[in-house]
C-alpha positions in Angstrom: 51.5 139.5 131.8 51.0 140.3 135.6 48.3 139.6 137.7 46.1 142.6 138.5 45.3 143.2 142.3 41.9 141.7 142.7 41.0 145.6 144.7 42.4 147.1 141.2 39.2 145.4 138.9 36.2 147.8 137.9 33.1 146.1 136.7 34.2 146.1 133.2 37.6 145.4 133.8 36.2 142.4 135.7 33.3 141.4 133.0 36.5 141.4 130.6 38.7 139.3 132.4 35.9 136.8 134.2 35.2 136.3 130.2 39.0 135.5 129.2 39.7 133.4 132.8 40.9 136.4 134.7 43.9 136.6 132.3 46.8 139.2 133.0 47.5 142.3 131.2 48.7 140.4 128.2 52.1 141.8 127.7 55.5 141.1 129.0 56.6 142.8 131.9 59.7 144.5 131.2 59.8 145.5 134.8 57.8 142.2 136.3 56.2 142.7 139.4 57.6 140.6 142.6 55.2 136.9 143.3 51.6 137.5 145.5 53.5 135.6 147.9 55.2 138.2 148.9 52.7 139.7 150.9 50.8 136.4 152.4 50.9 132.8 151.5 47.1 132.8 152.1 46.9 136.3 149.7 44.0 138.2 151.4 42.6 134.8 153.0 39.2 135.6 152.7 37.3 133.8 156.6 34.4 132.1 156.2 31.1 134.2 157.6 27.0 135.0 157.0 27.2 135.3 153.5 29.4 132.8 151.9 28.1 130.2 154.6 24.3 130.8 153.1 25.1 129.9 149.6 24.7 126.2 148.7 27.0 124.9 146.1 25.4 121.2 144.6 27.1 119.3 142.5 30.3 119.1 141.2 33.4 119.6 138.4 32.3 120.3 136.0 28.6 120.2 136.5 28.5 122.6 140.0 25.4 124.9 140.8 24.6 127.3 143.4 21.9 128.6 144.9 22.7 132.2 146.7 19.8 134.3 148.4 19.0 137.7 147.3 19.4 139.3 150.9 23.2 138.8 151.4 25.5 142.1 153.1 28.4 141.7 151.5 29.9 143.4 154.2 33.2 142.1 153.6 35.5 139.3 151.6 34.1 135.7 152.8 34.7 132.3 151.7 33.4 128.9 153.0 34.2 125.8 151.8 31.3 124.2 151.0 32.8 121.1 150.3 36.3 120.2 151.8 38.2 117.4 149.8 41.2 115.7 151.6 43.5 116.6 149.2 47.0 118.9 150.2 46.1 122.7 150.7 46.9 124.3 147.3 49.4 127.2 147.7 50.5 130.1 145.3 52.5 129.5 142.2 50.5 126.2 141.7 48.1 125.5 138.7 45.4 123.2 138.8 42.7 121.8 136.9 39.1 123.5 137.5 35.5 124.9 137.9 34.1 128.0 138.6 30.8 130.0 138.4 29.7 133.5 138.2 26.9 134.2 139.9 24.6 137.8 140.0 23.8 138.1 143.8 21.1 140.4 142.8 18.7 138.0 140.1 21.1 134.6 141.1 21.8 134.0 137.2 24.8 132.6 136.4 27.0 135.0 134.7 29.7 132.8 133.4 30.4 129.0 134.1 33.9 128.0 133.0 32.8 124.6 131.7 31.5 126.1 128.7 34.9 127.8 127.8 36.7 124.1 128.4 38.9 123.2 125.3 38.2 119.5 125.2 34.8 117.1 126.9 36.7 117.3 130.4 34.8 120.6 131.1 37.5 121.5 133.0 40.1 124.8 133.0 43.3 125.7 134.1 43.3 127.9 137.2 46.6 129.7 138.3 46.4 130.0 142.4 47.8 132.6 143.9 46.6 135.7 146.1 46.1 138.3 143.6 43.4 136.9 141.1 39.4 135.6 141.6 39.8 132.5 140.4 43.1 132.0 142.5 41.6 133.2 145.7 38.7 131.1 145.5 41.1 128.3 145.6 44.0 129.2 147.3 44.8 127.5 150.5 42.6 125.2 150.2 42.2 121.1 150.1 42.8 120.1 146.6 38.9 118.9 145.2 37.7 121.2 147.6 34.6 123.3 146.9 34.0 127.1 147.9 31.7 130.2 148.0 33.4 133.5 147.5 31.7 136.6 148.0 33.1 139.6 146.8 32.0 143.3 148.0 31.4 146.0 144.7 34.0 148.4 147.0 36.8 145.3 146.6 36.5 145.7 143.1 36.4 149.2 142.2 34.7 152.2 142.2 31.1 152.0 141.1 31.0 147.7 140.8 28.5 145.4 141.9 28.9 142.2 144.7 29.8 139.1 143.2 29.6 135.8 143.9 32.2 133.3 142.5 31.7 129.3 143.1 34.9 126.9 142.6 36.5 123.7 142.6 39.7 122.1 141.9 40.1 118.7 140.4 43.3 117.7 139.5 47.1 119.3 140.4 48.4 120.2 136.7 52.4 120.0 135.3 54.0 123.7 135.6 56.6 122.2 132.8 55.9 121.4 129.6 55.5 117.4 129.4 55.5 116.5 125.6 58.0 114.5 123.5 61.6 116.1 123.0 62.1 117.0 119.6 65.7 117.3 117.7 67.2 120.8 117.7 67.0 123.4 114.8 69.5 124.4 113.3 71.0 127.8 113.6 68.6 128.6 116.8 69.4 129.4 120.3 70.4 126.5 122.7 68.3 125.7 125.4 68.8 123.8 128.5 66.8 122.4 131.0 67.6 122.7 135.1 66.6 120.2 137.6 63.2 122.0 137.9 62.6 122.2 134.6 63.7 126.4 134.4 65.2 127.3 130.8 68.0 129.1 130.0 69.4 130.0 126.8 72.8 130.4 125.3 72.9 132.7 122.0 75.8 132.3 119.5 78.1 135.5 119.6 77.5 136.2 116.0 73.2 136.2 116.4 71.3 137.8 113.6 67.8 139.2 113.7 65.7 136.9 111.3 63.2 139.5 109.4 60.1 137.0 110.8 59.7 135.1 114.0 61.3 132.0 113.8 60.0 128.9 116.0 61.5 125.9 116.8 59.1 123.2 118.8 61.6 121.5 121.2 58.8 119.5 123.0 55.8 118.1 121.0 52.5 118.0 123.5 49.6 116.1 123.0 47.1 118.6 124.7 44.7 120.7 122.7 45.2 123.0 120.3 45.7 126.4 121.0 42.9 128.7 119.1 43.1 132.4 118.4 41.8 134.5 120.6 42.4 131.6 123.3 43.7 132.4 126.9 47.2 130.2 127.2 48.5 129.2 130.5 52.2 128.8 130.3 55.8 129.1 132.2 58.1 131.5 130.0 61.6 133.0 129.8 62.4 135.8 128.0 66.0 137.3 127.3 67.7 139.7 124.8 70.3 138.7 122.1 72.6 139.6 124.8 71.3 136.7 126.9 69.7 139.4 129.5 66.8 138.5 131.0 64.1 140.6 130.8 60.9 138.9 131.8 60.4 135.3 133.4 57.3 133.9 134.9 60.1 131.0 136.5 61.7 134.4 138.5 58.3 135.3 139.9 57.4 131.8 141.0 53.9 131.2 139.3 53.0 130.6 136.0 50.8 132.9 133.9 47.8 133.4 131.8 46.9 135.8 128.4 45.1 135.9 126.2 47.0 135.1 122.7 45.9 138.2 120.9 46.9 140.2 123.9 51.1 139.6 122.9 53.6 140.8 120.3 52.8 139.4 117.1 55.7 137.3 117.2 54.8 136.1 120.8 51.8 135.3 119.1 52.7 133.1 116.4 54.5 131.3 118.9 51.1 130.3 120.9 48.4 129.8 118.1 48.7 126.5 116.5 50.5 124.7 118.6 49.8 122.2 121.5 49.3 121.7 125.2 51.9 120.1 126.6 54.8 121.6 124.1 57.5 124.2 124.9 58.5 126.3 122.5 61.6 128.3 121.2 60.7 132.0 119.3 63.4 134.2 117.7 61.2 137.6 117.7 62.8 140.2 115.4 62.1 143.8 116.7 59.2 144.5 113.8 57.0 141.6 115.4 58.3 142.6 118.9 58.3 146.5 120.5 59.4 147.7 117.5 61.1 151.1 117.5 59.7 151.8 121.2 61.4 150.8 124.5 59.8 149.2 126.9 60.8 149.0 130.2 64.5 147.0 130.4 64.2 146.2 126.2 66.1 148.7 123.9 64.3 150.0 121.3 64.2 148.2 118.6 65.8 145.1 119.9 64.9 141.2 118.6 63.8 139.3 121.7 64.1 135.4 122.8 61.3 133.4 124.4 61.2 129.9 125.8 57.5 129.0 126.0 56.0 126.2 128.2 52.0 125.6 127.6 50.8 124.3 130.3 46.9 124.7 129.7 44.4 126.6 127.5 41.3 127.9 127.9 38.5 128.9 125.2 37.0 132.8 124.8 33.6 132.7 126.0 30.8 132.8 123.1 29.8 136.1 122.4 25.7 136.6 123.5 
């Protein structure tokens, strides 16, 4: 489930995941990847210049529009914000609530607006900021219910791509835990406790069996959309092996994270589809609905696994043309 390097993304690889919200790889890590903020707390902080200062961005979430002239360089990465709220500065490992356009430099058509891909009437979508993502760097240090214009140079993207030209704006700061109603334990499942910030962890009775299907438990009940298949998920997540290892944990690489659902283990997958925004959920994976009989990374061959799921957001696949 990282984030790819925004210099990594070829045309198609970009098409693909501007059309699933700039989702990850869709796949635990076994071997995670440290936080973008690593590197800069500003990631690649893109300076305002010629070309991002001579789009005009009208309008606003979730109704923006921009008008960006046919004779723009693209010399380099530029951003300008077009429109600078007074909210805080938004830093990595935040998630907020969002628009953001596509836009063809060459013909000026709108390529994707994310207001169509909203799950509910807001028109609004999750948007994980950090350094290492479009959608992220277009928002990324700065005011929250600010505005920008982000150009992005073909050579940034890899070999062969075009320029692009992203417009965005954040609305509202959104939970990075789940919020719903606490629901009463199952029986026979793992326990799960809570810290101060809201970070699971889980403790796994010494005699733990493998069930022969994933089993869920819902231990909070949100009132937020419905998850679809085939939608792109926003969530926090722990996952650990019957040992109580950890293995993968978007809490230990301070941001939360995006997929697409069909993009997971089956049983990660049952444990997404169906259920609600707002919920955090407990799913006992046995290894036939995991990795099966192949390692991967840190996880043993065929070895059950143990998530703790909080959805934070979701975000609808863009209708096919």
């Amino acid at each position: 489930m990282r984030i790819r390097p925004l210099a990594a993304l070829s045309v198609a690889a970009m098409s693909a995941l501007l059309l699933a919200g700039c989702a990850g790889s869709g796949e635990p890590d076994a071997t995670p990847s440290p936080s973008s903020s690593a590197a800069s707390e500003c990631g690649l902080d893109p300076q305002p210049g010629a070309d991002s200062d001579a789009i005009t961005v009208t309008g606003s979430a979730p109704a923006l529009a921009a008008q960006v002239p046919a004779d723009l360089e693209f010399a380099e990465l530029q951003r300008t914000i077009s429109e600078e709220a007074d909210g805080e500065d938004l830093a990595i490992g935040q998630l907020v609530s969002g628009q953001y356009l596509v836009v063809d430099p060459t013909t000026g058509e709108v390529l994707l607006d994310s207001a169509t891909t909203a799950p509910d009437e807001s028109g609004l979508v999750p948007i994980v900021v950090d350094g290492s993502s479009i959608f992220g760097s277009s928002v990324l240090c700065t005011p929250l219910g600010s505005a920008t214009a982000f150009t992005i140079p073909g050579s940034m993207l890899g070999e062969g791509a075009s320029n692009a030209v992203v417009v965005a704006q954040s609305v509202d700061q959104l939970s990075l835990v789940a919020t719903g109603e606490d629901q009463d334990p199952v029986a026979g499942m793992p326990e799960v406790e809570l810290d101060s910030d809201g970070k699971p962890s889980v403790t796994i009775a010494d005699d733990f069996t493998a069930p022969d299907t994933t089993q869920l438990a819902v231990l909070k009940k949100g009132d937020g959309p419905t998850v679809n298949p085939g939608d792109t998920v926003f969530v926090q997540y722990l996952g650990v092996l019957p040992d109580g290892t950890e293995f993968d944990s978007s809490w230990s690489r301070g941001q939360p994270t995006s997929f697409q659902t069909t993009g997971v283990v089956q049983g990660f997958q049952k444990a997404l589809e169906g259920q609600t925004v707002g919920s955090q959920m407990l799913a006992v994976i046995p290894a036939a609905e995991g990795y099966g009989d192949q390692e991967q990374g840190s996880i043993p061959a065929n070895s059950p696994l143990i998530f703790v799921v909080d959805i934070l957001g979701v975000q609808r696949a863009a209708a096919a043309e």
